[in-house]
N, C-alpha and C positions, 0 to 999 in steps of 0.2 A: 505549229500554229502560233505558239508564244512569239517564236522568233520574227516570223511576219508580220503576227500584230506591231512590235517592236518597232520592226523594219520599218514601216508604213505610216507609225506613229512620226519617225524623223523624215520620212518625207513630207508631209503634212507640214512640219515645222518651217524646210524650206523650199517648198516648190513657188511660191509665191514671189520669191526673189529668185528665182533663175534666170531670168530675164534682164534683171539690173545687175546682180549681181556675176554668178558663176560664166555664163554667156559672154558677155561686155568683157571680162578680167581673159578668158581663152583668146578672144579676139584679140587683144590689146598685147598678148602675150606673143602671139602666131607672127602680127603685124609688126611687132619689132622686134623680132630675132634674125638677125640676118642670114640670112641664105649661101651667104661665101663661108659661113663660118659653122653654120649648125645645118644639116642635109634636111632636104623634105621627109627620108625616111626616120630620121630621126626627131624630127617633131612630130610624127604622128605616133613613134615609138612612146614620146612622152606627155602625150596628150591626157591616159588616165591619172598619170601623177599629178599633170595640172590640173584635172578633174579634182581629184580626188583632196588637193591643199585648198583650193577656192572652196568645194562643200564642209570640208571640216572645218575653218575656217567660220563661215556663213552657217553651220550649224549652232556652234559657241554662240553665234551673236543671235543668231534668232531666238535661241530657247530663251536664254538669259532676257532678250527683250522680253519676248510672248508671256513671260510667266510675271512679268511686274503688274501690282491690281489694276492699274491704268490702261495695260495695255487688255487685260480680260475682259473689262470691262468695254473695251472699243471694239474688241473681236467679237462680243458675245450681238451687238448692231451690226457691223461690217461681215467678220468672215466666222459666221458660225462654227464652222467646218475645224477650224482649226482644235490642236490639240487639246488645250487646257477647255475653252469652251465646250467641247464635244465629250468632256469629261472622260478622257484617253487615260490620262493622269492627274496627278495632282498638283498644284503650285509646289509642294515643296519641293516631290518626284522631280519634276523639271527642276527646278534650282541643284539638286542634284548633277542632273545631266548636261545642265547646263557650264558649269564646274570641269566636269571630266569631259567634257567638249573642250573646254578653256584648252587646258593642260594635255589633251591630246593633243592637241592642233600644233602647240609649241612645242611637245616631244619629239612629233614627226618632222619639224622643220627644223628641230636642232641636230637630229640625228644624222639628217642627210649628210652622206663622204661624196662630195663630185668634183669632176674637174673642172678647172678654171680657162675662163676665154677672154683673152687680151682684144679689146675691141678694135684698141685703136693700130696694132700690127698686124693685127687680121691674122694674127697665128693661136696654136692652142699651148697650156704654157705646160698640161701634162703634170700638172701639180696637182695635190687631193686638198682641196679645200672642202668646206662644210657651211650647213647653214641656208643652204637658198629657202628664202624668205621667210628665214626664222624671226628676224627684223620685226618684218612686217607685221609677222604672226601676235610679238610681242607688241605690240605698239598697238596692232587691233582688239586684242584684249583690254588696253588702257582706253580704249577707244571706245570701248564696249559697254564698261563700268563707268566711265562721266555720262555715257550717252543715259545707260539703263539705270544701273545701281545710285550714280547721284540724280539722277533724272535730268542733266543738263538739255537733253534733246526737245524736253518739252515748254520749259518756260519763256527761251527767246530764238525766234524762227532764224535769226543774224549765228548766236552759236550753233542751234540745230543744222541750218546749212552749212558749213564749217567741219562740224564734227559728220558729217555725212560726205564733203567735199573728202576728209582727211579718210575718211573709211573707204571710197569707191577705190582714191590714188593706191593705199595702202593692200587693198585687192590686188589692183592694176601688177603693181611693181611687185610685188609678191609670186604671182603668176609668171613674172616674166623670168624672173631669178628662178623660176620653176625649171621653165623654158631652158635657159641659158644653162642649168644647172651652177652656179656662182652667183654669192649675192652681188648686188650693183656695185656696191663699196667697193668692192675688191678689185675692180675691174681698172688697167693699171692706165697710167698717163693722164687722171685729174689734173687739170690746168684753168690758169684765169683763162685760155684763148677760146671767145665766142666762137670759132669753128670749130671746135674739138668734139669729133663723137658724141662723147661722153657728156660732156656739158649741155650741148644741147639736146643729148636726151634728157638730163638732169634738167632744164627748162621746159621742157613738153611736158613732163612730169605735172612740174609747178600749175603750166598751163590749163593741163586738165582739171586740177584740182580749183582752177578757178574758175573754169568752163561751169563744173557740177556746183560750185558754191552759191554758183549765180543762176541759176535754171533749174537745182535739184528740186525745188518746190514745186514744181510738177505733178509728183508724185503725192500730194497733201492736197489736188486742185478737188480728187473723188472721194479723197478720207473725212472731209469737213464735218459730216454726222460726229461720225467717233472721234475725230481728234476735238470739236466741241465736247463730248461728251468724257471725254477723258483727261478736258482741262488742258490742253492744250495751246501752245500763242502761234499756229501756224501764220506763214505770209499772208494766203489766201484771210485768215482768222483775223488779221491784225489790218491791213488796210483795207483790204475786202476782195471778193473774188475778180472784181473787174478790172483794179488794181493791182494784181497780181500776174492777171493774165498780162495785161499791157506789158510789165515790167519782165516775164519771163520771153515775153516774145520780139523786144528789145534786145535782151541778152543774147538768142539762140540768133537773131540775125547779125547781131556784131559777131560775134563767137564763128558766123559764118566763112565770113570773111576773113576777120584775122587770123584764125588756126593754117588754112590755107595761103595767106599771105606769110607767115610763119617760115612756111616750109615751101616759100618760093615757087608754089604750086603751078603750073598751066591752069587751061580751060577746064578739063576734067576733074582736075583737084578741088577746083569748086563750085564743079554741077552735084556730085551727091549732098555734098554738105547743106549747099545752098536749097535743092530742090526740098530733100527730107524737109530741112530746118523749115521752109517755108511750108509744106504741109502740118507740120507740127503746128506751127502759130494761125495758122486760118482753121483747123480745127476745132484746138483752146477754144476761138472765140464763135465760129459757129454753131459746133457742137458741142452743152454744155452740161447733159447727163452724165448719171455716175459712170454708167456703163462706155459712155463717151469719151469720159475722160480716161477710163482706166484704157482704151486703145489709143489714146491719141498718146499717153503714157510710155508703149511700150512703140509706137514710133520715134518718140522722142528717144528712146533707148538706142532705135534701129540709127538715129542723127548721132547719137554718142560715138558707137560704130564708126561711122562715118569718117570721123574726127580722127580715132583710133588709124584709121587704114592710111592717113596721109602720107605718114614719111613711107 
């Protein structure tokens, strides 16, 4: 009974980001491994690995968020349910586990022995490298700590998207090196030549990370209670809701267009983007409950998707 209490207590933590998080990073991971080089059987062999580095991962960063008084106090308005308000545990208990989350998440990704995939000869190189998205791992942890521990995430919506842009990519690519088994770095024939595999994945990257810099505020359009109440300078907070919306729904239709011009797309390449993207923004502004918001939320997630599936 202890152990399921337990069990239950971390899911609580992160079910609320499966959706942004663990989902979006599988997708993005699935969508860019290639198919000549790694077999269907063998991405669905490694799908709980990918499970299981995006939930550890996204566990470190929830608790360590959840358990800051800012953020108790916006969950205790917003999401009752959750851990620390539902008095599962206690702030310190979590900062505890939130700790040994950190430093799980980095053991597991350093520990990994796997072999390496030359992208750009499309052969395998049968070498034991190490590491798939140990990187990432570390880097989400620094990531984690200016967002939560120095509380950068709250006082300017310009960093907070940024540090949220740099969190989704760092999933993203994380997951993928899951995938691949080999971190990206390693991946051999980096080149200045804009045709190169590898650089232009190394630019889709970039891409994404400015997709979500510029549209992540979304997710702040149904927090506005608690993130007011938690002192917060969200987008929505700072120019105002209608302002916000405008400006996100700006972003989601260039973003439409150019990810699929990008990637030299046909017709198809962008009907999903373009159809989603435009129900996302006629939503934002027609329907602007909370309960509205948090579905038009996880459309905009389904647009993310979208984006993901081009190449």
């Amino acid at each position: 009974s202890s152990l399921l209490y337990h069990a239950y207590t971390l899911y609580l933590f992160t079910i609320n980001d499966f959706k942004t998080m663990v989902g979006p990073s599988i997708a993005f991971a699935i969508f860019h491994t290639p198919s000549d080089k790694v077999h269907t059987h063998e991405i669905l062999l490694r799908l709980p690995h990918m499970f299981a580095y995006s939930w550890i991962n996204l566990l470190a960063f929830t608790i360590n968020n959840q358990c800051q008084p800012a953020s108790i106090a916006e969950d205790r308005l917003n999401k009752p349910w959750r851990p620390l308000p539902a008095g599962r545990l206690s702030p310190a208990q979590a900062q505890v586990w939130g700790r040994l989350s950190t430093v799980l998440a980095i053991i597991l990704s350093s520990s990994s022995s796997v072999s390496s995939i030359n992208m750009s000869t499309h052969s395998r190189s049968g070498q034991q490298g190490g590491g798939a998205g140990w990187s990432e791992s570390v880097l989400l942890a620094v990531l984690g700590w200016i967002y939560n521990d120095l509380g950068q995430g709250n006082g300017n919506w310009a960093v907070r998207n940024l540090l949220n842009a740099a969190g989704f990519t760092s999933f993203a690519a994380g997951t993928l090196e899951v995938a691949l088994r080999t971190p990206l770095l390693s991946l051999s024939s980096w080149s200045a030549d804009s045709n190169d595999d590898n650089v232009q994945l190394l630019w889709w990257i970039g891409m994404i990370a400015a997709v979500v810099a510029t549209t992540v505020q979304l997710q702040d359009m149904y927090d506005q209670k608690g993130d007011a109440a938690a002192g917060r300078r969200t987008l929505p907070l700072v120019v105002g809701d209608r302002a916000a919306r405008l400006f996100s729904a700006i972003a989601i239709m260039a973003w439409s267009l150019l990810c699929p011009f990008y990637w030299s797309s046909g017709f198809l390449g962008y009907l999903a983007p373009m159809v989603l993207g435009l129900w996302t923004v006629v939503r934002s502004f027609t329907l602007k409950s909370e309960s509205d918001d948090r579905v038009t939320f996880r459309i905009y997630n389904c647009w993310l998707v979208s984006l993901y599936a081009l190449p």
